[in-house]
N, CA and C atoms of all chains as a GROMACS GRO file, in nm:
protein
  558
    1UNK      N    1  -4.505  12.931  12.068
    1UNK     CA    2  -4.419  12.925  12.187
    1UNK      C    3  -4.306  13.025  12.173
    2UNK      N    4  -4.272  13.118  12.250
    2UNK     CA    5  -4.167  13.202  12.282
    2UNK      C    6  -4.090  13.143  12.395
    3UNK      N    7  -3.958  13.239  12.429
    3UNK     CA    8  -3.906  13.224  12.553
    3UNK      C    9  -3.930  13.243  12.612
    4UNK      N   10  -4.055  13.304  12.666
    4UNK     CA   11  -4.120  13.305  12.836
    4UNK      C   12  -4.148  13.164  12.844
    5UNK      N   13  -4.247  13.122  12.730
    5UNK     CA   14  -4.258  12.977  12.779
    5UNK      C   15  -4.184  12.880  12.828
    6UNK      N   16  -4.060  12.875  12.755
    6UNK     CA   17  -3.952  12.787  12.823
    6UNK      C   18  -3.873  12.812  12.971
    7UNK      N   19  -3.911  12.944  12.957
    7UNK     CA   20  -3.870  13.026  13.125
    7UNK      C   21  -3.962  12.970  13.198
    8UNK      N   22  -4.082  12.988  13.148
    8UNK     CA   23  -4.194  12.913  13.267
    8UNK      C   24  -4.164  12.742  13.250
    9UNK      N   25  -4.139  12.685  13.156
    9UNK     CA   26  -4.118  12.536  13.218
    9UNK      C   27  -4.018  12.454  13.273
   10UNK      N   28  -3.900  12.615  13.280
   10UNK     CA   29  -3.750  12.555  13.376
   10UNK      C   30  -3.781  12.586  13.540
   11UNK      N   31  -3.912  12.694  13.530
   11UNK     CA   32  -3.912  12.758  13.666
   11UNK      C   33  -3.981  12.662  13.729
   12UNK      N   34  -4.043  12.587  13.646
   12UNK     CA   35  -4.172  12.511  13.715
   12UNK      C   36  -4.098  12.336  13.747
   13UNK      N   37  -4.019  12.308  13.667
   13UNK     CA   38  -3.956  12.161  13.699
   13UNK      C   39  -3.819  12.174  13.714
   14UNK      N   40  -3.763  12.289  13.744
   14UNK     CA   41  -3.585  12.280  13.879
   14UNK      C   42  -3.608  12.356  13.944
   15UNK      N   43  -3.682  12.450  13.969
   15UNK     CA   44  -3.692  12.514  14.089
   15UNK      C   45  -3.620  12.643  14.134
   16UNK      N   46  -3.546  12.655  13.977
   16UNK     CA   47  -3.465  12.817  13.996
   16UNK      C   48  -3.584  12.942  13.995
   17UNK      N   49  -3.550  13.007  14.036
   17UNK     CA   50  -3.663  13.140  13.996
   17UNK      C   51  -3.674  13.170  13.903
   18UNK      N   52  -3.790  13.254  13.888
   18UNK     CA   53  -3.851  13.345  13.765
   18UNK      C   54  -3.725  13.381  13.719
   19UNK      N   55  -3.637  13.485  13.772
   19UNK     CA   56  -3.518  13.575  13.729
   19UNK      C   57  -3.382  13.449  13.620
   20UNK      N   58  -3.368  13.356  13.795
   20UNK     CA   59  -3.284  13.267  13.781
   20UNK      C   60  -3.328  13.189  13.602
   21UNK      N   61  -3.469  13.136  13.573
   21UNK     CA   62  -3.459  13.087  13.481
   21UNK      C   63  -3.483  13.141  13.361
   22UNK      N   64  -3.485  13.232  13.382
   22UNK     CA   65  -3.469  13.356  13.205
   22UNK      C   66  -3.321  13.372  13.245
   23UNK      N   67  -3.264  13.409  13.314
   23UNK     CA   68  -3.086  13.427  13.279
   23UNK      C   69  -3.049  13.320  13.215
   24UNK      N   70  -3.072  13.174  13.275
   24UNK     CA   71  -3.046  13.056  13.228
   24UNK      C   72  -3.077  13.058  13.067
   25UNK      N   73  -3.193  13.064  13.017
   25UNK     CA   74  -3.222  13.035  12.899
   25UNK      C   75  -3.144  13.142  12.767
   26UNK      N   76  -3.177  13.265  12.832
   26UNK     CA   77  -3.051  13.341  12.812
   26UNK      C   78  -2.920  13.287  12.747
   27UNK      N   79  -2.893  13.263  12.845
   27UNK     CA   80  -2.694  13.205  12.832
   27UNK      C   81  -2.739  13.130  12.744
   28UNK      N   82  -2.849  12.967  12.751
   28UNK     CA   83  -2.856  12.866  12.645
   28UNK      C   84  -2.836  12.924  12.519
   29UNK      N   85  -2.890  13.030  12.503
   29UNK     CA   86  -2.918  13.075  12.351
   29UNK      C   87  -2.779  13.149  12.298
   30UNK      N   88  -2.751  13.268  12.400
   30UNK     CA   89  -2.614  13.347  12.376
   30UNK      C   90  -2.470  13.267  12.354
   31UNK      N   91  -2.469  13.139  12.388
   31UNK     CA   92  -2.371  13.039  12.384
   31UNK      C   93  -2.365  12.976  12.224
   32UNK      N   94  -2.459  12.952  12.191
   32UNK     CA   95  -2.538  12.872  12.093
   32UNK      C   96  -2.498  12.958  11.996
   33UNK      N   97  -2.493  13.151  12.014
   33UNK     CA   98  -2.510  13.208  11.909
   33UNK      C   99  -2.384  13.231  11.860
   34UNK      N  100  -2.318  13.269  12.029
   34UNK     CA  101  -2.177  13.303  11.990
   34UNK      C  102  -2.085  13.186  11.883
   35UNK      N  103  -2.129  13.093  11.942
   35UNK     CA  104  -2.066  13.002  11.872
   35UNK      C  105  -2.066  12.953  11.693
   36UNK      N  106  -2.227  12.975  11.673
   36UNK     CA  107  -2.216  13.019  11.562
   36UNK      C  108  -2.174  13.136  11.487
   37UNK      N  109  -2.184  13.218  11.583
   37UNK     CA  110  -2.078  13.322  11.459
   37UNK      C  111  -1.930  13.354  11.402
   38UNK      N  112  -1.871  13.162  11.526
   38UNK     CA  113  -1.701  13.188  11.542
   38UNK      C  114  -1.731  13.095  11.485
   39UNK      N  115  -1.820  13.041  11.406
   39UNK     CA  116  -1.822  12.965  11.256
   39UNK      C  117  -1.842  12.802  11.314
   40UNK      N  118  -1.837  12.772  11.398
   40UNK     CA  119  -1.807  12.670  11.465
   40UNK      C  120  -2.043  12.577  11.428
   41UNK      N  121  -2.042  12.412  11.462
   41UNK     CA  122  -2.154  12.403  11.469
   41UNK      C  123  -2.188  12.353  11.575
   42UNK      N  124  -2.334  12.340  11.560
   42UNK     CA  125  -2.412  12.314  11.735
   42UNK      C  126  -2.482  12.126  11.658
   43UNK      N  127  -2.411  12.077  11.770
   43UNK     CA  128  -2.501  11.949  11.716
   43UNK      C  129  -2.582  11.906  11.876
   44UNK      N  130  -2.710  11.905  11.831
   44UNK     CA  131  -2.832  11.891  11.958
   44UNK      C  132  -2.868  11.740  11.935
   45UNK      N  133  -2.862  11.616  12.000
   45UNK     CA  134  -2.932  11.497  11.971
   45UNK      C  135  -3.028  11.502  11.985
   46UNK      N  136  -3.089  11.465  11.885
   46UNK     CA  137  -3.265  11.412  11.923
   46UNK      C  138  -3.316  11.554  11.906
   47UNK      N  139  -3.264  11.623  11.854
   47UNK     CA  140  -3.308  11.761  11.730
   47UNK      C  141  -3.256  11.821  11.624
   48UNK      N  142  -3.167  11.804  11.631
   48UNK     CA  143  -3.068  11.855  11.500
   48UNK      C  144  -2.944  11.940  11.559
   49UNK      N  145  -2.912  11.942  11.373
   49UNK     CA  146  -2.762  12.051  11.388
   49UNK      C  147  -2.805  12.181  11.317
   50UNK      N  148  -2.712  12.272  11.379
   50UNK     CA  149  -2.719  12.412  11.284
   50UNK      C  150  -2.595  12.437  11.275
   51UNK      N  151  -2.560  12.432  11.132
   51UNK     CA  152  -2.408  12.458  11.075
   51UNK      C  153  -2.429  12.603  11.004
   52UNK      N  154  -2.352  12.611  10.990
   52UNK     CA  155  -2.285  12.744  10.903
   52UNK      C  156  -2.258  12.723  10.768
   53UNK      N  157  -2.291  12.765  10.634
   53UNK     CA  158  -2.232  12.716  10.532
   53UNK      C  159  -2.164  12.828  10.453
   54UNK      N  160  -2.097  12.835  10.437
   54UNK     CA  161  -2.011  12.926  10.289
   54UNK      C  162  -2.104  12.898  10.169
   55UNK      N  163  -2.138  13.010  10.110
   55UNK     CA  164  -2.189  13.044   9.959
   55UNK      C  165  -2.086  13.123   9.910
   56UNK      N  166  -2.044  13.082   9.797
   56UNK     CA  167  -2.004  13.193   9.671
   56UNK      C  168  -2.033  13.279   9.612
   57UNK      N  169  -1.989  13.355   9.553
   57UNK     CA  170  -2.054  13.464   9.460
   57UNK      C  171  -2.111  13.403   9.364
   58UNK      N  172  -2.226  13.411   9.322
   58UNK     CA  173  -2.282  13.381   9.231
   58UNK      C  174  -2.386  13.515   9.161
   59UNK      N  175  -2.425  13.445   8.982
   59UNK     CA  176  -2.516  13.544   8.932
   59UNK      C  177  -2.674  13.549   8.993
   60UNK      N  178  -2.734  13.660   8.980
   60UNK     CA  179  -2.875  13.618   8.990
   60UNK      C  180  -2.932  13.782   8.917
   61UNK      N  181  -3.038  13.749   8.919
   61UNK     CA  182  -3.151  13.856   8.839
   61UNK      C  183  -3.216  13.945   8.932
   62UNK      N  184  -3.249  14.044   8.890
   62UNK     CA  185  -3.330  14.106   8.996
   62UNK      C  186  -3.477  14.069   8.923
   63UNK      N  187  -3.544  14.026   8.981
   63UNK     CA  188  -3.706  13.945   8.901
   63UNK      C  189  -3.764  14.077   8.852
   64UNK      N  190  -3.739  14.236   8.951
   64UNK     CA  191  -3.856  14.291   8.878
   64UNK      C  192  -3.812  14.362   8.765
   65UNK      N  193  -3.681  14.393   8.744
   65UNK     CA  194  -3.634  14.473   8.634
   65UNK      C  195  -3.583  14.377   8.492
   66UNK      N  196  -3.472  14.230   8.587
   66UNK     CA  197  -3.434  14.149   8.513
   66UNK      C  198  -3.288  14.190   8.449
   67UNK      N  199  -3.240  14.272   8.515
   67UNK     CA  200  -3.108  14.317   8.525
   67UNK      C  201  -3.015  14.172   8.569
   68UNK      N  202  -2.871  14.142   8.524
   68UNK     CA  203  -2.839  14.034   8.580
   68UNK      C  204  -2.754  14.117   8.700
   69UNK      N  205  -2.728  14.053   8.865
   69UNK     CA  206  -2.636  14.109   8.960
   69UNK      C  207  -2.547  13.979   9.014
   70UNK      N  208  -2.456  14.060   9.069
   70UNK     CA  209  -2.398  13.960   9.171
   70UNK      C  210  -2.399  13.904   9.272
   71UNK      N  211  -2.448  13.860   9.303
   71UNK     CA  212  -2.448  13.808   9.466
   71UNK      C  213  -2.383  13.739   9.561
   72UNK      N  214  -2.339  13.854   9.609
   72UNK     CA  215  -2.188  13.840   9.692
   72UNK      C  216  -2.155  13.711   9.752
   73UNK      N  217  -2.067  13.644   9.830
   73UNK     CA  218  -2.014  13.527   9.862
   73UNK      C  219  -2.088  13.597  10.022
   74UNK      N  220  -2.118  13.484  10.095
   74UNK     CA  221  -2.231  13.492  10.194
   74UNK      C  222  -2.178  13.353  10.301
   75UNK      N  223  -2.242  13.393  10.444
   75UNK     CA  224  -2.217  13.254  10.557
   75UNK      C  225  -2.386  13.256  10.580
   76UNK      N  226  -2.430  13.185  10.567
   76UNK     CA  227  -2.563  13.132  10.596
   76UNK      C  228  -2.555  13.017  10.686
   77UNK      N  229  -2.651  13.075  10.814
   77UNK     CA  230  -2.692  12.947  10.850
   77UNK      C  231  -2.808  12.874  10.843
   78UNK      N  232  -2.777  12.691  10.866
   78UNK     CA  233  -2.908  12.578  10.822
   78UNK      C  234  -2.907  12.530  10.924
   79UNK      N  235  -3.042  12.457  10.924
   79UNK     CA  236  -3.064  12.379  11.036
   79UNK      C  237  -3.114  12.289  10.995
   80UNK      N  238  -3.013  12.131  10.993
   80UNK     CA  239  -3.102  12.038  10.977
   80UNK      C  240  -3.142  11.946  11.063
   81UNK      N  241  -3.289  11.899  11.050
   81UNK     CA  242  -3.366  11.861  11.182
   81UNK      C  243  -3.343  11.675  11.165
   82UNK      N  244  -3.258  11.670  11.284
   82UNK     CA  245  -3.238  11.506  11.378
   82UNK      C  246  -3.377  11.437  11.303
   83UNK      N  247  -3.323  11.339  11.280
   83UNK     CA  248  -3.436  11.196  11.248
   83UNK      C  249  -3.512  11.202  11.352
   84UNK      N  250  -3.474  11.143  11.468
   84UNK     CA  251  -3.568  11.180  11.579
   84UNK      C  252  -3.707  11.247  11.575
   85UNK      N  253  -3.642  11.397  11.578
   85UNK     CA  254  -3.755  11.497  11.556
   85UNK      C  255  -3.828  11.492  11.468
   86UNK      N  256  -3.785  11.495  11.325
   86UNK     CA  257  -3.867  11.449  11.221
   86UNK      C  258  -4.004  11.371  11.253
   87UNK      N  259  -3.940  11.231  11.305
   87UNK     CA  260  -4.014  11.133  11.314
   87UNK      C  261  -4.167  11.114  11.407
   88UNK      N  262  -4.088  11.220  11.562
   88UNK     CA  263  -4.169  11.266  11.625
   88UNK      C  264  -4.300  11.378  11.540
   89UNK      N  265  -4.251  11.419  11.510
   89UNK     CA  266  -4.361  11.553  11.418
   89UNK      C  267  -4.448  11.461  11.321
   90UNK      N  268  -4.413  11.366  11.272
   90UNK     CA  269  -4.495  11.279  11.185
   90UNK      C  270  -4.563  11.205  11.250
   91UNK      N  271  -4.558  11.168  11.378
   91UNK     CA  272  -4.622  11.033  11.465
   91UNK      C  273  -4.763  11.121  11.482
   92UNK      N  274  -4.857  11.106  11.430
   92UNK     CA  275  -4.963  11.155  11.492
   92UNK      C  276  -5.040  11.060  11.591
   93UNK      N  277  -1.987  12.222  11.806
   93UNK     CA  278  -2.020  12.191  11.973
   93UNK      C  279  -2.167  12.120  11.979
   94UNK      N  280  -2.088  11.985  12.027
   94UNK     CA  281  -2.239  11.886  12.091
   94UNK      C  282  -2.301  11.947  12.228
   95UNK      N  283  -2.400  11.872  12.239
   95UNK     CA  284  -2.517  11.949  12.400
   95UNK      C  285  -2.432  11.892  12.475
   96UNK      N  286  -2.293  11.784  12.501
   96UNK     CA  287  -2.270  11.814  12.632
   96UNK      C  288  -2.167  11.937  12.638
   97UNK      N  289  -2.106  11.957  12.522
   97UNK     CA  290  -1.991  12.054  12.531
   97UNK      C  291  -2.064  12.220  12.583
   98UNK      N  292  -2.226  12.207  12.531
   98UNK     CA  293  -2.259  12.298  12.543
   98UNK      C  294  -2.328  12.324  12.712
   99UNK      N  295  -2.313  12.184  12.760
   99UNK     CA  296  -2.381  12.245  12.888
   99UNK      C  297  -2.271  12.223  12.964
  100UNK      N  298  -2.148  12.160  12.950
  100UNK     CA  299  -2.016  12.192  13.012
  100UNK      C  300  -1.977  12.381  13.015
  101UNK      N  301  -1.972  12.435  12.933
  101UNK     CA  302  -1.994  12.541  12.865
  101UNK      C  303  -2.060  12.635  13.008
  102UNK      N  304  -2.183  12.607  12.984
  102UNK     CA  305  -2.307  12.661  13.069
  102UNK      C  306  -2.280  12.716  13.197
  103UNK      N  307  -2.188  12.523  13.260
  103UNK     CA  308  -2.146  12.557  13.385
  103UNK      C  309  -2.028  12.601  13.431
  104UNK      N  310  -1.927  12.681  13.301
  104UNK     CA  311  -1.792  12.761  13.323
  104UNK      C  312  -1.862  12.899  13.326
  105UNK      N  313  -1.938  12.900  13.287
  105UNK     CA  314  -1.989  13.051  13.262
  105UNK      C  315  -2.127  13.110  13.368
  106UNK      N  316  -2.158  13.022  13.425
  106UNK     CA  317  -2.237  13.039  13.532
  106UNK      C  318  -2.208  13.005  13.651
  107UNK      N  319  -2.135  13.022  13.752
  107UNK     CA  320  -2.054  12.920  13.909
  107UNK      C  321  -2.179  12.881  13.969
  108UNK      N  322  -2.301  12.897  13.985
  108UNK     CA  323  -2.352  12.842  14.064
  108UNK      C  324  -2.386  12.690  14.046
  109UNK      N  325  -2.454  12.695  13.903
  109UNK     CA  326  -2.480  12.609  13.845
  109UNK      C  327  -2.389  12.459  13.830
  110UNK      N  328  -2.458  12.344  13.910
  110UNK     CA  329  -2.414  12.199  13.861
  110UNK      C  330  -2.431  12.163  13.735
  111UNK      N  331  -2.368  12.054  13.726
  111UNK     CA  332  -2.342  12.000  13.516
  111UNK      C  333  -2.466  11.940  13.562
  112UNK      N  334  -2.534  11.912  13.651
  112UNK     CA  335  -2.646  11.804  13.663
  112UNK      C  336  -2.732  11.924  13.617
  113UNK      N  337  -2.779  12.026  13.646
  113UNK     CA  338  -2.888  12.094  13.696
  113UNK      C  339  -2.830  12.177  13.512
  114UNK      N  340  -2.738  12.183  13.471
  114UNK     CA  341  -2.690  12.261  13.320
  114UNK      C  342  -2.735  12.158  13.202
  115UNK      N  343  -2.738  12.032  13.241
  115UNK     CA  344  -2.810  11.945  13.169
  115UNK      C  345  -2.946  11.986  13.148
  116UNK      N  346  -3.038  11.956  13.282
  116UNK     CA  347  -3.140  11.954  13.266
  116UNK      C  348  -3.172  12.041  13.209
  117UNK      N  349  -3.104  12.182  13.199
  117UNK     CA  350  -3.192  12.298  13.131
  117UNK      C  351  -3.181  12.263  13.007
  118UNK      N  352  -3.078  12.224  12.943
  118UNK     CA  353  -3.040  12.236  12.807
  118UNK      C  354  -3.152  12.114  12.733
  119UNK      N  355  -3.173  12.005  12.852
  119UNK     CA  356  -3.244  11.935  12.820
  119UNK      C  357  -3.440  11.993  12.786
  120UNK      N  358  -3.425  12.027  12.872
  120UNK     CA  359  -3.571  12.142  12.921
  120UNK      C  360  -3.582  12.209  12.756
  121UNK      N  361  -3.514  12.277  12.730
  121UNK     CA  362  -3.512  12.382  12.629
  121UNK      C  363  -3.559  12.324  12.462
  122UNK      N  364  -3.486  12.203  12.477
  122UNK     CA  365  -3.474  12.150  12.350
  122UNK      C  366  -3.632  12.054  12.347
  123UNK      N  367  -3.673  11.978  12.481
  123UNK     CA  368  -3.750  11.948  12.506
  123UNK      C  369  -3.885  12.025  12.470
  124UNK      N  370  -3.915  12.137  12.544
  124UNK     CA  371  -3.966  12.242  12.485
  124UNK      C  372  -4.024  12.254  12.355
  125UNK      N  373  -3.895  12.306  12.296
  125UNK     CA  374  -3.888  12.323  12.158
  125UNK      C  375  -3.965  12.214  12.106
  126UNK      N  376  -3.967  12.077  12.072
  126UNK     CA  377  -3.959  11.968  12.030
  126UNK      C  378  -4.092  11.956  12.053
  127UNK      N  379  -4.170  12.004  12.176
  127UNK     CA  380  -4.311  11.921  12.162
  127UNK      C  381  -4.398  11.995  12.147
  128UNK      N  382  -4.366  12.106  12.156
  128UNK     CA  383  -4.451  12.221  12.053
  128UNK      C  384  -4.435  12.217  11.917
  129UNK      N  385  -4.316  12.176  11.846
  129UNK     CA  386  -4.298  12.139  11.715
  129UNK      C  387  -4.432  12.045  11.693
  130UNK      N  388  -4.438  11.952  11.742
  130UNK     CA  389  -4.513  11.828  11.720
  130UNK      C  390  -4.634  11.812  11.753
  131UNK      N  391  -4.679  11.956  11.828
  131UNK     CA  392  -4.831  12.015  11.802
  131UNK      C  393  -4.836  12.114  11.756
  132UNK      N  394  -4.740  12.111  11.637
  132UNK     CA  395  -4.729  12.211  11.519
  132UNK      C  396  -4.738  12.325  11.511
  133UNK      N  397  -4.729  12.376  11.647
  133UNK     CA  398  -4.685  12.512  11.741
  133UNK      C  399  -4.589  12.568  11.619
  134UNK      N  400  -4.549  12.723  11.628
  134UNK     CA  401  -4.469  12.770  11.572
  134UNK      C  402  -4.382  12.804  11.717
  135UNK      N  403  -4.228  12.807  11.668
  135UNK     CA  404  -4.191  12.803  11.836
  135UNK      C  405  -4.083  12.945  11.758
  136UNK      N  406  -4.059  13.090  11.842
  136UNK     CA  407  -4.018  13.212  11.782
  136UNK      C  408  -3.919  13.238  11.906
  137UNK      N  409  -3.788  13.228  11.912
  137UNK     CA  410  -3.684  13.285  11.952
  137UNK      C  411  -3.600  13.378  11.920
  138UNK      N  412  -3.628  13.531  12.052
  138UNK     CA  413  -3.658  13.605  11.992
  138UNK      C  414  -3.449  13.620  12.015
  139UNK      N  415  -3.409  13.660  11.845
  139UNK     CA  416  -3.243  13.690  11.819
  139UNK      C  417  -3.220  13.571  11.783
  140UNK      N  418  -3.301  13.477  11.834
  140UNK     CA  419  -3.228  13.363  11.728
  140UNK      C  420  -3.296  13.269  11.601
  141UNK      N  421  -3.425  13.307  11.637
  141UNK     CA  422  -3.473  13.289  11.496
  141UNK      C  423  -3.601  13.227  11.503
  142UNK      N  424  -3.686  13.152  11.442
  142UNK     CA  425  -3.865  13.094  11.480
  142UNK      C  426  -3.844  12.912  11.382
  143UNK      N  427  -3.868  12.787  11.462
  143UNK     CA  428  -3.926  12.729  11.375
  143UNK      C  429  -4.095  12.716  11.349
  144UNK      N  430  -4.086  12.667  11.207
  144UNK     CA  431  -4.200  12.604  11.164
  144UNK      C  432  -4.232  12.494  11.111
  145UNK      N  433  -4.380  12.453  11.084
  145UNK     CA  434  -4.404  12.308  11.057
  145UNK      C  435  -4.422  12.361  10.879
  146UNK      N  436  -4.389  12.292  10.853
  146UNK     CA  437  -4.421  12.296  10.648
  146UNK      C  438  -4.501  12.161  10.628
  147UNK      N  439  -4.582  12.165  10.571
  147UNK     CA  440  -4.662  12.057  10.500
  147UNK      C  441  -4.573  12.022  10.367
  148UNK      N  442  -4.514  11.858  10.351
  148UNK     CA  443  -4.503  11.836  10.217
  148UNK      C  444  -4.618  11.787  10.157
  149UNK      N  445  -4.672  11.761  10.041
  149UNK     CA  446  -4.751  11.736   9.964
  149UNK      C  447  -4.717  11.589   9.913
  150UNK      N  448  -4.756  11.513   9.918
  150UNK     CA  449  -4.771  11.354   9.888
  150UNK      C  450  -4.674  11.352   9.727
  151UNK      N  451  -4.608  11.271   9.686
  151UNK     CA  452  -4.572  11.228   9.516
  151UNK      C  453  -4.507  11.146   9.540
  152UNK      N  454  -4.468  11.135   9.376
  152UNK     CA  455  -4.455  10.990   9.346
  152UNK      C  456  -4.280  11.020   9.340
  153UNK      N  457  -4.198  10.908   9.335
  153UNK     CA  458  -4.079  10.893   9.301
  153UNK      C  459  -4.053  10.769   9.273
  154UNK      N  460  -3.934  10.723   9.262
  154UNK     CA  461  -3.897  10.597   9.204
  154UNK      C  462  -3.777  10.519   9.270
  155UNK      N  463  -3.795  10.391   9.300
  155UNK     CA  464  -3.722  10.290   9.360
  155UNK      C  465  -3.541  10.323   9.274
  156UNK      N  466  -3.440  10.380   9.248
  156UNK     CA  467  -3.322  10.373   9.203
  156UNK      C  468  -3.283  10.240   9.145
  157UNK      N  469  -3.316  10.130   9.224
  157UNK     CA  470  -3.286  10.046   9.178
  157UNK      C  471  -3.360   9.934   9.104
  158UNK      N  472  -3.519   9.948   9.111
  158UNK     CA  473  -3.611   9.845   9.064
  158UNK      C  474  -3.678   9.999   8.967
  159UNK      N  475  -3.620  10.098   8.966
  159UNK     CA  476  -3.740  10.185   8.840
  159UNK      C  477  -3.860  10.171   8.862
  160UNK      N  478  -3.949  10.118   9.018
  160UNK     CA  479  -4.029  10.094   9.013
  160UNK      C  480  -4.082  10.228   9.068
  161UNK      N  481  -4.195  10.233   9.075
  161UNK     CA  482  -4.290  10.392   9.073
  161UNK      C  483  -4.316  10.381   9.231
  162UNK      N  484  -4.294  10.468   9.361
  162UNK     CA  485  -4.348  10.474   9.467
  162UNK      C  486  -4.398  10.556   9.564
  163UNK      N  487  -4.487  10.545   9.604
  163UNK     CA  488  -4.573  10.699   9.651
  163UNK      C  489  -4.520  10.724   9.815
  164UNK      N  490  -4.514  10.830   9.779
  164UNK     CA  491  -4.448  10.892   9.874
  164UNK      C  492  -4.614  10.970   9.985
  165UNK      N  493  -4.630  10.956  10.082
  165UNK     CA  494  -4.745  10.982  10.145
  165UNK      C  495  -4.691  11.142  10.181
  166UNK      N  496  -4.775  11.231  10.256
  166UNK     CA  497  -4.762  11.396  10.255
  166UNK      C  498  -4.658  11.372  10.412
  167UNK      N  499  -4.556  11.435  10.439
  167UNK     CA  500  -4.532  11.438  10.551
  167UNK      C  501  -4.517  11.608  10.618
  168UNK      N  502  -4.475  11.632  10.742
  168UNK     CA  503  -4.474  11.779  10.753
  168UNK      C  504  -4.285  11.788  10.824
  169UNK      N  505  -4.279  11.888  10.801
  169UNK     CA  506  -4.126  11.859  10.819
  169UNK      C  507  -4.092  12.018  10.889
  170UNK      N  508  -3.988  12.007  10.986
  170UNK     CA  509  -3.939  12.137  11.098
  170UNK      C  510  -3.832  12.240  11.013
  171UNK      N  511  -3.906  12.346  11.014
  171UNK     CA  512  -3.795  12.415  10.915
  171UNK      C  513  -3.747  12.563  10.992
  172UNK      N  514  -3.653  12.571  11.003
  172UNK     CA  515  -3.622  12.712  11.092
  172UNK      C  516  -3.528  12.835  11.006
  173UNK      N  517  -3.605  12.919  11.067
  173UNK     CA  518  -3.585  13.060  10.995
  173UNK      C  519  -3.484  13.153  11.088
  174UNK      N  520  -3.357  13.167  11.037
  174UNK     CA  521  -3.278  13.247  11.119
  174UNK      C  522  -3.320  13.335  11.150
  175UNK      N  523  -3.287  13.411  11.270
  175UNK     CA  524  -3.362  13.586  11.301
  175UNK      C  525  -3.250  13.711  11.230
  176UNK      N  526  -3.303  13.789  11.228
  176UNK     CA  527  -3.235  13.935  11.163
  176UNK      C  528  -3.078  13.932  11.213
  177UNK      N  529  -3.108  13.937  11.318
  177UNK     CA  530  -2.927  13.987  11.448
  177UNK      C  531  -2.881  13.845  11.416
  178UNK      N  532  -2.900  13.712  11.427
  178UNK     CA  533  -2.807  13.596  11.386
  178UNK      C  534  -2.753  13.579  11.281
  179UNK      N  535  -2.838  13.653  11.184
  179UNK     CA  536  -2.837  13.610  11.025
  179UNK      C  537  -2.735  13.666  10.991
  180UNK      N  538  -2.701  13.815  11.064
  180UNK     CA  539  -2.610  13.943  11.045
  180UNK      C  540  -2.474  13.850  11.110
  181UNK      N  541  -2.470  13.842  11.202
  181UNK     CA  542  -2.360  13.811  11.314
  181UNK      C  543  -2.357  13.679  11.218
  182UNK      N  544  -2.358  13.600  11.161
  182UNK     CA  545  -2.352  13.465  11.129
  182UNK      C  546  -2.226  13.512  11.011
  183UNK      N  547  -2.311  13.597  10.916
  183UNK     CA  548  -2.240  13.659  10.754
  183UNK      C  549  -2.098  13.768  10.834
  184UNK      N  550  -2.038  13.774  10.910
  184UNK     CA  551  -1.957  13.838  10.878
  184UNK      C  552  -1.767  13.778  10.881
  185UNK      N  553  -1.782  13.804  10.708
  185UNK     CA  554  -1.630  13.719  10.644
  185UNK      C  555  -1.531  13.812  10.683
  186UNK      N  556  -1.437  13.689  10.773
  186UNK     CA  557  -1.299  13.740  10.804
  186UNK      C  558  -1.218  13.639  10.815
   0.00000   0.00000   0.00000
């Protein structure tokens, strides 16, 4: 599934247009993103959250040489998936 | 930011749009997402990233409090992979 698909199933059950519902899904996402990058998190019920986490500098190896490096202090984002969803994905 | 802040959100930034009709999309979207997950669809958004289904593998672990031995059956679990441009825009410390 891509975002056409979800464009086709806003166009098909509210009734905005083709155009109208890719702008829409659009914004959903550009909102979602901006927000994560002003560090802030997205909590979705009945799917999860995606937070932001701070990493430290820490050591690590390069596997193929085995040199030890640093690895810089980092914002990563996670997503962890709502019980809900989980539960749904397991119900066969 | 929770989904209503986010579809409050929706409808400052779009005028046409009702909070009724900013719901439903947000609802739509996640909806979406969610039941293609659960026909183990890979679902790929493109800038913001793809989930997938992972198979766990069945084992054993143990009760904490009775030490007793208990099997854990295989489950499959939703795992999402940031995209390139989020991953970037996400890491930058200031």
């Amino acid at each position: 599934m891509t975002k056409a698909d979800i464009v086709e199933k806003i166009y098909e059950k509210v009734g905005f247009s083709k155009k109208e519902s890719a702008e829409l899904v659009e914004l959903v996402f550009d909102i979602i993103k901006d927000t994560l990058e002003s560090g802030d998190k997205i909590k979705i019920a009945g799917f999860g959250n995606f937070v932001v986490k701070e990493k430290a500098d820490r050591r690590g190896r390069n596997p193929q040489t085995g040199d030890e490096i640093i690895i810089a202090a980092r914002r990563i984002l996670t997503f962890k998936p709502s019980q809900v969803l989980k539960a749904s994905i397991n119900d066969k | 930011m929770t989904k209503s802040e986010l579809v409050e959100k929706i409808v400052e930034s779009n005028s046409v749009l009702t909070r009724k009709e900013s719901e439903l999309v947000v609802n739509l979207v996640f909806d979406a997402m969610s039941a293609a997950l659960k026909k183990g669809e890979k679902v790929e958004i493109r800038g913001f990233g793809s989930f997938t289904i992972r198979e766990r593998g069945p084992r054993e672990a143990r009760n904490p409090k009775s030490g007793e031995v208990v099997r854990i059956p295989a489950k499959r679990t939703p795992f999402f992979k940031t995209g390139k441009d989020l991953r970037e825009r996400v890491n930058t410390l200031d």
